[in-house]
C-alpha positions as CSV (number, residue, x, y, z in Angstrom):
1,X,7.8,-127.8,85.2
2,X,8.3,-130.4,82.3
3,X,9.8,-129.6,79.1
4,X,6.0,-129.5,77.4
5,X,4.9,-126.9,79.9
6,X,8.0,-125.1,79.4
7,X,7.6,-124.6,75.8
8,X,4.3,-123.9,75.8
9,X,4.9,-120.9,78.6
10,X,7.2,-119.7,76.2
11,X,4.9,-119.8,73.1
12,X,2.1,-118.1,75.2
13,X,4.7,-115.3,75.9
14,X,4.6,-115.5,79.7
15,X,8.7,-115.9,80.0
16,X,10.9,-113.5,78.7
17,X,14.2,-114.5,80.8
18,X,15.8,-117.5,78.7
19,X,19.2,-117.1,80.0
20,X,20.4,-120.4,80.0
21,X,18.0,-121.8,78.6
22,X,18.5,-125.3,77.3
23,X,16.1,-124.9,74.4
24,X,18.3,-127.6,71.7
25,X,15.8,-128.5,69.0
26,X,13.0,-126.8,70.4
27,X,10.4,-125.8,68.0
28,X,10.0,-121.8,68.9
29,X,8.5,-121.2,65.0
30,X,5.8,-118.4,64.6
31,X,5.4,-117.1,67.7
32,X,6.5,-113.7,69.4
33,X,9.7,-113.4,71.7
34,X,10.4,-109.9,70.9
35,X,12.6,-108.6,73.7
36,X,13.3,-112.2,75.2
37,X,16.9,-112.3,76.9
38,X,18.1,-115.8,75.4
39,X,21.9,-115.0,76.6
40,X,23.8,-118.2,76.7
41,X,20.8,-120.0,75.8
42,X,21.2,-123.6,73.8
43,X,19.5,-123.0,70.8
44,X,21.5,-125.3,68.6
45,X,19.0,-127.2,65.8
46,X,16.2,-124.9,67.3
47,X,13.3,-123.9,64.7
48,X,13.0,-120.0,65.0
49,X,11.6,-119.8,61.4
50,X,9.6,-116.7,61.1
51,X,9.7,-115.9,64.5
52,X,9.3,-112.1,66.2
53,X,12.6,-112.0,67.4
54,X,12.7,-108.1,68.0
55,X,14.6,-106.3,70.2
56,X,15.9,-110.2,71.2
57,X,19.1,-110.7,72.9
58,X,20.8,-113.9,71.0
59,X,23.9,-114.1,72.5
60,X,23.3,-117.9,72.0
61,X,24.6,-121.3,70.7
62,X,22.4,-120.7,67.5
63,X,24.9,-123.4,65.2
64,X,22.6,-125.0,62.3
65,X,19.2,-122.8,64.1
66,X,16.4,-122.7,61.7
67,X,15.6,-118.6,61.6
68,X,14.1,-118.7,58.4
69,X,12.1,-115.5,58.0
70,X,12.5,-114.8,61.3
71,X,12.2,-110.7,62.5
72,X,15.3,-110.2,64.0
73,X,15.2,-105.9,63.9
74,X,17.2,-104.6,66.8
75,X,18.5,-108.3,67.5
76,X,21.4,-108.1,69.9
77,X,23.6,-111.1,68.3
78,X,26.6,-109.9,69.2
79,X,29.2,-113.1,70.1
80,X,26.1,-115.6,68.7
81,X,27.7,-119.1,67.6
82,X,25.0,-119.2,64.2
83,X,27.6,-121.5,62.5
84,X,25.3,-123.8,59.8
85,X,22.1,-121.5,60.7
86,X,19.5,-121.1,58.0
87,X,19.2,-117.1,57.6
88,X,16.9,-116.9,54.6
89,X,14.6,-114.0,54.0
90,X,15.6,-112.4,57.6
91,X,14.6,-108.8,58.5
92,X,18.0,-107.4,60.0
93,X,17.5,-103.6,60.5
94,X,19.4,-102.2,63.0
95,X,20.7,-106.0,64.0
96,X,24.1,-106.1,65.5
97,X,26.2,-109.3,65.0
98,X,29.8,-107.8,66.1
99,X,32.0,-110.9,67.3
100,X,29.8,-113.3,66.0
101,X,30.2,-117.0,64.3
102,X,29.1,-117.4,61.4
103,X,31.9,-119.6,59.5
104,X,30.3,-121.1,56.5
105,X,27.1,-119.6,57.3
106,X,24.7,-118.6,53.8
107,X,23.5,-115.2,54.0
108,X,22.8,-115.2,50.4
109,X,20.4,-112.3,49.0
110,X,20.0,-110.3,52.0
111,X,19.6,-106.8,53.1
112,X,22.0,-106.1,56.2
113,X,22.5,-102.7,55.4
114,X,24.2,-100.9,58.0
115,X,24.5,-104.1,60.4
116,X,27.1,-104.1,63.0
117,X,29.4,-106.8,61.8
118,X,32.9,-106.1,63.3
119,X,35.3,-108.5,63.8
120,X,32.9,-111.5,62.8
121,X,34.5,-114.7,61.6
122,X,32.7,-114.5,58.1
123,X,35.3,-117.3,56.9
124,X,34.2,-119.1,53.6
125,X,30.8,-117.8,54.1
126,X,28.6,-117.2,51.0
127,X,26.8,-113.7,51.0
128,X,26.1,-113.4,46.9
129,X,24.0,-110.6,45.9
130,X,23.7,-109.9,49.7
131,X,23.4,-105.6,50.2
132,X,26.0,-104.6,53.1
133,X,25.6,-101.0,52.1
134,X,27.6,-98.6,54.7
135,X,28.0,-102.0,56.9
136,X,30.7,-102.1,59.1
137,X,32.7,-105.2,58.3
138,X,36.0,-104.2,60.6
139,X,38.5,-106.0,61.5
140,X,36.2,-109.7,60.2
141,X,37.6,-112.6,58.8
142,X,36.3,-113.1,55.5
143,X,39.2,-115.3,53.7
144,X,37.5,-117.3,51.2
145,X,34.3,-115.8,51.3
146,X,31.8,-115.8,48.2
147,X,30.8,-111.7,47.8
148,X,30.0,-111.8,44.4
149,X,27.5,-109.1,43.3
150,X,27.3,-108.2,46.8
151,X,27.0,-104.5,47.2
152,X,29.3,-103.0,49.6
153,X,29.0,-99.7,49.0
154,X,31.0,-97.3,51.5
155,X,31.2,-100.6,53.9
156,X,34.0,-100.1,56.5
157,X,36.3,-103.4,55.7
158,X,39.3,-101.9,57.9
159,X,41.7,-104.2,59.1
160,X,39.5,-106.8,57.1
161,X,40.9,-110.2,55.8
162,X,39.4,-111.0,52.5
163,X,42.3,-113.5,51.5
164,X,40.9,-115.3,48.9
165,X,37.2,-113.7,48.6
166,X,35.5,-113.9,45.9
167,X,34.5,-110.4,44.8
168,X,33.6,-110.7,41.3
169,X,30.7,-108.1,39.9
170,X,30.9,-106.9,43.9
171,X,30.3,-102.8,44.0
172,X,32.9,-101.6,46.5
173,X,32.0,-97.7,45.5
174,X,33.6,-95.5,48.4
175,X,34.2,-98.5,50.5
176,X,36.8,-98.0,53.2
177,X,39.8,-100.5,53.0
178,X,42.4,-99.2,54.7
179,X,44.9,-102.0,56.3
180,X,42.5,-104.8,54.4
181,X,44.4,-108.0,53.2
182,X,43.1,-108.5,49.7
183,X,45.6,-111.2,49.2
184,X,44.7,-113.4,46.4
185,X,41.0,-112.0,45.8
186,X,39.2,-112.5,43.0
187,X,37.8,-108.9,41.3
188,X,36.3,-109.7,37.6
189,X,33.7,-106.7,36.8
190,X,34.5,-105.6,40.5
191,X,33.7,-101.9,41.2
192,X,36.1,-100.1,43.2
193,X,35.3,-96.5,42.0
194,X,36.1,-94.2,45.2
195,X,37.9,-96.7,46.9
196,X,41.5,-96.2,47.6
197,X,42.8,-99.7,45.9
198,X,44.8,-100.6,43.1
199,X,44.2,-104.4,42.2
């Protein structure tokens, strides 16, 4: 079957097994792939802008992926490589993204309330204004990462590295720290009411 056959297969929802996959730059926008398995897929450069992506499993090369108000509820992400992605105006509920890459990566503005985040390299990422209420941020890397005004309240950031973060105006009410390296972060207007921290 030839790569324009192959696409279109996809589009017309007759494939859900994309493990694999080489999909590199393929344009997947608009169309439903809820519950597809795209594990170790190629996605990298793909446009997944507001695609159905529920239920998905994206344990993919994602790096610099276009998903762009994409639905990505119940999204298995876990390990994903979504270094340079575009994730603007994503719906995230119930997403998990534990282990993943996203180095760099602009989440600014979202809702990822609750989201499964553990141990994710978050390093110099920007997630201003983004909400991460009751999140669990454990054990990430997050050293030099722009949280300003994001809400984190009663996140779990055990274990977390925020060297150098950028927390100022972040609300940190009940958050849990315990064995977090705060190390240089920046805290202006920060609340940290309920929180066990003395900055």
């Amino acid at each position: 079957m030839d790569e324009t056959m192959f696409l279109e297969e996809i589009r017309q929802g007759k494939i859900k097994d994309l493990v694999g996959a080489n999909l590199a730059g393929a344009d997947l926008s608009g169309i439903n792939l809820a519950e597809v398995n795209f594990s170790q897929a190629n996605l990298m450069g793909a446009n997944l802008s507001g695609t159905n992506l529920r239920g998905a499993t994206l344990r993919a090369n994602l790096k610099g992926a276009d998903l762009t108000g994409a639905d990505l509820t119940n999204a298995d992400c876990r390990n994903a490589d979504l270094r340079g992605a575009i994730l603007l105006d994503i719906q995230a509920d119930n997403m998990s993204l534990a282990g993943a890459f996203l180095a760099g990566t602009v989440l600014t503005h979202l809702d990822l309330t609750g989201v499964d985040l553990r141990g994710c390299d978050l390093r110099g990422a920007t997630l201003v204004g983004t909400c991460l209420q009751q999140a669990d941020l454990s054990n990430c890397n997050l050293s030099g990462a722009d949280l300003s005004q994001a809400d984190l309240e009663e996140a779990i950031l055990q274990g977390t590295i925020l060297r150098g973060a950028n927390l100022n105006g972040a609300n940190l009410f009940c958050a849990q720290v315990e064995n977090a390296d705060l190390e240089g972060i920046l805290c202006d207007k920060t609340c940290f009411e309920g929180t066990p921290i003395s900055v």
